[in-house]
N, C-alpha and C positions, 0 to 999 in steps of 0.2 A: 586365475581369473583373467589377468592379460593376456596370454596363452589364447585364451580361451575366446577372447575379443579381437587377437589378430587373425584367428582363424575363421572369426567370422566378417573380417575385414570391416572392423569397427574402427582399428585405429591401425596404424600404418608401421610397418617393421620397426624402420629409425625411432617412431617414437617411442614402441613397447622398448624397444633398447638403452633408448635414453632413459623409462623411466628406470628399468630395473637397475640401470647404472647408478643412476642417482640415488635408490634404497637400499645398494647395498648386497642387490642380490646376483647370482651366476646369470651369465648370458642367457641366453635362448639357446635350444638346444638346436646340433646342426645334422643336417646329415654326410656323412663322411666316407670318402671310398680309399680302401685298404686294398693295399696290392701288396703280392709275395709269390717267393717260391717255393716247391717245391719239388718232388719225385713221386710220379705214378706209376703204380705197379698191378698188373693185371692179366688174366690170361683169357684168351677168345679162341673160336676154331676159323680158321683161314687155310682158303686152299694152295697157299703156298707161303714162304719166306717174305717173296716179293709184296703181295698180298696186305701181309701183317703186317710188314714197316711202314707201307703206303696209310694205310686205315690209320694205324698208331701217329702219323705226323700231321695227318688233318681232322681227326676225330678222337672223341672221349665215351667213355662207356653209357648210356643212359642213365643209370642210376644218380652219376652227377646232376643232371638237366634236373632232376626231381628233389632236389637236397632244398629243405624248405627251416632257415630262412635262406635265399638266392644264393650262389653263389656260381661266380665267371670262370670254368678252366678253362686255358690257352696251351696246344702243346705248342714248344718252343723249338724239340730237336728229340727225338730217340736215340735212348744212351743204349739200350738192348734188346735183340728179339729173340728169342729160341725155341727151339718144338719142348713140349712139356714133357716128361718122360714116360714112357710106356704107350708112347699113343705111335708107333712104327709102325706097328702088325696092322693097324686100323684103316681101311680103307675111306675113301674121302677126306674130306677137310680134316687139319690136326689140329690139335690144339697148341698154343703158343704162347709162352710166357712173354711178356711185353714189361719194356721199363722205359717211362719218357718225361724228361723236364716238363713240367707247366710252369704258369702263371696263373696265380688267381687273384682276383677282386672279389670282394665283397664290401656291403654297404651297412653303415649302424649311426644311430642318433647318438648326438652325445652332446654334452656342451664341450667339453673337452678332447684334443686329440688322444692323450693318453687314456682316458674312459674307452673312446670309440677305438683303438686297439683291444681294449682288456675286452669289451666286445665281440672284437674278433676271433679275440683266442679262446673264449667259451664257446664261439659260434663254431669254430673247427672242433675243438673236444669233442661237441655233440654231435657231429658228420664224420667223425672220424673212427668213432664205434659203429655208426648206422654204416659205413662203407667195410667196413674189415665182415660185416654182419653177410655182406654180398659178395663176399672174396675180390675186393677193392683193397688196394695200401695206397694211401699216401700218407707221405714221410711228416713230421710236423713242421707245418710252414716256415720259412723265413720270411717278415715283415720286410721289407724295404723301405716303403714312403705311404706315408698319410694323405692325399689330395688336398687342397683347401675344399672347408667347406663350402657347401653350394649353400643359395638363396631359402632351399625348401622352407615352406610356413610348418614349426611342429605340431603332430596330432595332440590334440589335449586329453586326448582318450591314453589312458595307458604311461605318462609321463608320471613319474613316482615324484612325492612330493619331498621336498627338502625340510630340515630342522631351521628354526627359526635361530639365527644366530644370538646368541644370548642366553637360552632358554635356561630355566633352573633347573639341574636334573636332582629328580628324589630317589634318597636310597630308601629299603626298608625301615630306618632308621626316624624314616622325616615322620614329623607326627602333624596335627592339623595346621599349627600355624605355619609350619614350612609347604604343606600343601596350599594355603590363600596365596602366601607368597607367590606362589609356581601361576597360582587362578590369576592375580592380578598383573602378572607379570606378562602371564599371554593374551586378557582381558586389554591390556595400555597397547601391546603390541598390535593386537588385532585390531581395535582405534585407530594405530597410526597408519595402517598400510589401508583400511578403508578409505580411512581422510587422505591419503597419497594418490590413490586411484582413484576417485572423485577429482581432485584437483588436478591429475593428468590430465584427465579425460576432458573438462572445462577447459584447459592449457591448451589442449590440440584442439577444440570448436574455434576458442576464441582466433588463434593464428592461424587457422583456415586451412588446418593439414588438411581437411576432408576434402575442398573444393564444392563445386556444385552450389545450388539454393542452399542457404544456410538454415532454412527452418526445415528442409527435409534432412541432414546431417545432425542438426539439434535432435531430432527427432527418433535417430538412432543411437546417439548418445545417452539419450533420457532411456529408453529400451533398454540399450545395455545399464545404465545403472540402478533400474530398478529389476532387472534380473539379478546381480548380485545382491540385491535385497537394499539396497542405498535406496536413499531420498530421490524421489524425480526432480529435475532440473524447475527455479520457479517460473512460475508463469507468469505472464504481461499482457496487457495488452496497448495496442501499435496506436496510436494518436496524432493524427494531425489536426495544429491548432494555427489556423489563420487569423490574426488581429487586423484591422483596417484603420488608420487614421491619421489625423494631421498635428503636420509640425510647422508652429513658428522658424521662420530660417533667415530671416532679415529682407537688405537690401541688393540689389545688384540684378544681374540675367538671369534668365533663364537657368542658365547650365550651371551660372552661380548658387542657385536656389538647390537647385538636385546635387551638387559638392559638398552644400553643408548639412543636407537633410542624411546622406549618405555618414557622414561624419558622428554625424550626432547619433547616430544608430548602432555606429561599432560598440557603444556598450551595452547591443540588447542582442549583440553574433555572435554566436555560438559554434565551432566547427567541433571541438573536441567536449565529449560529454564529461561532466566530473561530478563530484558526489553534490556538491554546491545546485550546478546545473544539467539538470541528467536528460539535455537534451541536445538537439541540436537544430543553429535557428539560424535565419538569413531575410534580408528583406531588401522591397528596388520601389522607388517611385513612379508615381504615377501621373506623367506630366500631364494628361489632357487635362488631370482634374485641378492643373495649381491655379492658385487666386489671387488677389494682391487685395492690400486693404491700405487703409493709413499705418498700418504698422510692418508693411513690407509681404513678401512672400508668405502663404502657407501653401505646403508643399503636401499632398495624399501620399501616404508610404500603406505598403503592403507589409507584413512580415509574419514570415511561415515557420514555426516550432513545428518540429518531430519527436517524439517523445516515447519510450518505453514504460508505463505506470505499472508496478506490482498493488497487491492486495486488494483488490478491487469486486466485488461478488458479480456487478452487472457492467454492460455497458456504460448508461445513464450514469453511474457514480467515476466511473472512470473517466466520463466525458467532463462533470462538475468539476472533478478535481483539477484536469488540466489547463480549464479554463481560468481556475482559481492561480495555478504557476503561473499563468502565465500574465495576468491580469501586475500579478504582484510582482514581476521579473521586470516588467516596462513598467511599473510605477517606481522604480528601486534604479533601472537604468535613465529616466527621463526625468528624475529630481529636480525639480527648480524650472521646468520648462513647462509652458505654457499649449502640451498638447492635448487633443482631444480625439478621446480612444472612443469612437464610433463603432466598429461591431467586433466583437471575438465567433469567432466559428470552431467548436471542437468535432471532430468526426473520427470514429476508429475504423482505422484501417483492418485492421485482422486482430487474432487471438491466439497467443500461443507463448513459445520457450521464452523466454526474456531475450531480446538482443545481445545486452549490455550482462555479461558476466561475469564475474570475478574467480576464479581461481582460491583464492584466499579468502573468500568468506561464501561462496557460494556455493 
């Protein structure tokens, strides 16, 4: 399934890496280029000696070019050439036994170097009958060096699946309770690797692997996890809630009055959202409208909650409830003060993935 999401650049190599590191499972698999030697042996008709050694040092038979899966021969040096025997009497081109170092490459997925060898050397077996089949030899390679693997994203098509480490294996012997055991055991399993990739996938939204508008990324995330058959990501909807009103702030200036109306407010600011306060809130004065009375300054404050609301069926209730937080958030931060909250305003902004996600429970 991650496989299957990086290839559709759901989530990003580093992170499919990290998760499978952190569960416990083999890397990703790589693709790997395999070089080696050998000796090629083959006979052609050339109208002379010179001819044959020339062709033999910078060319190889076609049959190579068409060896399917790929693979690279390089001649290196021609160890020998000779007329083929009986071909004297023959007028025109002769035939010519030819012997010439290569090199070859070839390429195989693997997660491991030693896989993508053992690759190789099936992948020769099976070219190495189809070439004797066209009066081709070559000799069985010598491996030299493995390349590091490259970046390639692996096909999810065709990638054979691994045993679950743990698994309980049954003999003929196991009778039904030993078979639940086995059911519940890949039953817990397959729970936890769901719930791993769900909480990946939340892990990378939240820290911004994706980049970009974050509800068009949320958006692909929810996709992807309800094609794996998981839950869709929950839904919110975006709220802004504007309060308007005034605060006693005493005696003094001007600039005095907007210091402590500013002060007295730090306990209704909000920067970091928390389960307490699942919002986030700020507010500034409004000098044209300050006033003075016999009991000193009252000072107009603005203050703006933004807000994510789950469970909500319409607007209209979504809008009551915020206005309800919020009502109740400044009667809980303005205890004991003498202000008066003149209008709340709720308005939703849009509809859609929740902002605020959690990993761990979501």
């Amino acid at each position: 399934m991650l496989i299957a999401a990086l290839h559709s650049r759901l989530i990003c190599r580093p992170g499919c890496e990290d998760a499978l590191a952190t569960w416990g499972l083999d890397p990703l698999p790589q693709r790997w280029t395999i070089s080696g030697e050998a000796q090629l042996s083959y006979t052609r008709s050339h109208t002379s000696h010179d001819e044959a050694r020339e062709q033999a040092r910078w060319g190889v038979p076609n049959e190579l070019r068409q060896l399917q899966p790929a693979i690279a021969v390089y001649p290196q040096h021609v160890i020998h050439v000779a007329r083929a025997p009986g071909g004297d009497d023959v007028p025109g081109p002769q035939r010519y036994m030819i012997t010439v170092q290569v090199m070859l490459h070839t390429w195989a997925t693997a997660v491991r170097e030693a896989d993508a060898r053992e690759i190789a050397r099936t992948t020769m077996d099976t070219h190495l009958r189809a070439l004797a089949e066209a009066g081709i030899t070559l000799s069985t390679p010598t491996w030299q060096c493995t390349e590091s693997p490259d970046d390639a994203t692996p096909d999810p098509v065709g990638i054979d699946a691994q045993g679950a480490a743990g698994a309980v294996q049954l003999t003929d012997g196991d009778g039904i309770a030993a078979a639940t055991v086995a059911r519940d055991v890949a039953v817990h399993a397959l729970v936890g690797l769901r719930r791993s990739i769900r909480a990946r996938a939340i892990r990378a939204l939240v820290d911004d692997e994706f980049g970009g508008v974050h509800q068009h990324a949320a958006q692909r995330v929810n996709q992807f996890l309800v094609d794996l058959g998981l839950g869709p990501l929950p839904q919110a909807h975006h709220i802004t809630v504007t309060a308007d009103l005034t605060l006693p702030v005493g005696d003094g200036t001007a600039q005095d009055a907007g210091d402590a109306a500013r002060h007295r407010m730090r306990a209704a600011t909000t920067i970091n959202p928390d389960e307490a306060r699942p919002w986030t809130s700020y507010g500034w004065s409004i000098p044209e409208n300050a006033t003075v009375d016999q009991d000193g300054w009252r000072i107009h404050w603005r203050h703006e909650y933004e807000m994510w609301l789950r469970g909500h069926d319409t607007s209209a209730d979504a809008t009551t409830a915020a206005e309800a937080l919020v009502r109740a958030d400044l009667t809980r931060a303005l205890a004991g003060t003498d202000h008066c909250l003149v209008t709340v305003t709720a308005s939703v902004e849009s509809q859609g993935i929740d902002f605020y996600l959690d990993p761990d429970s979501d």
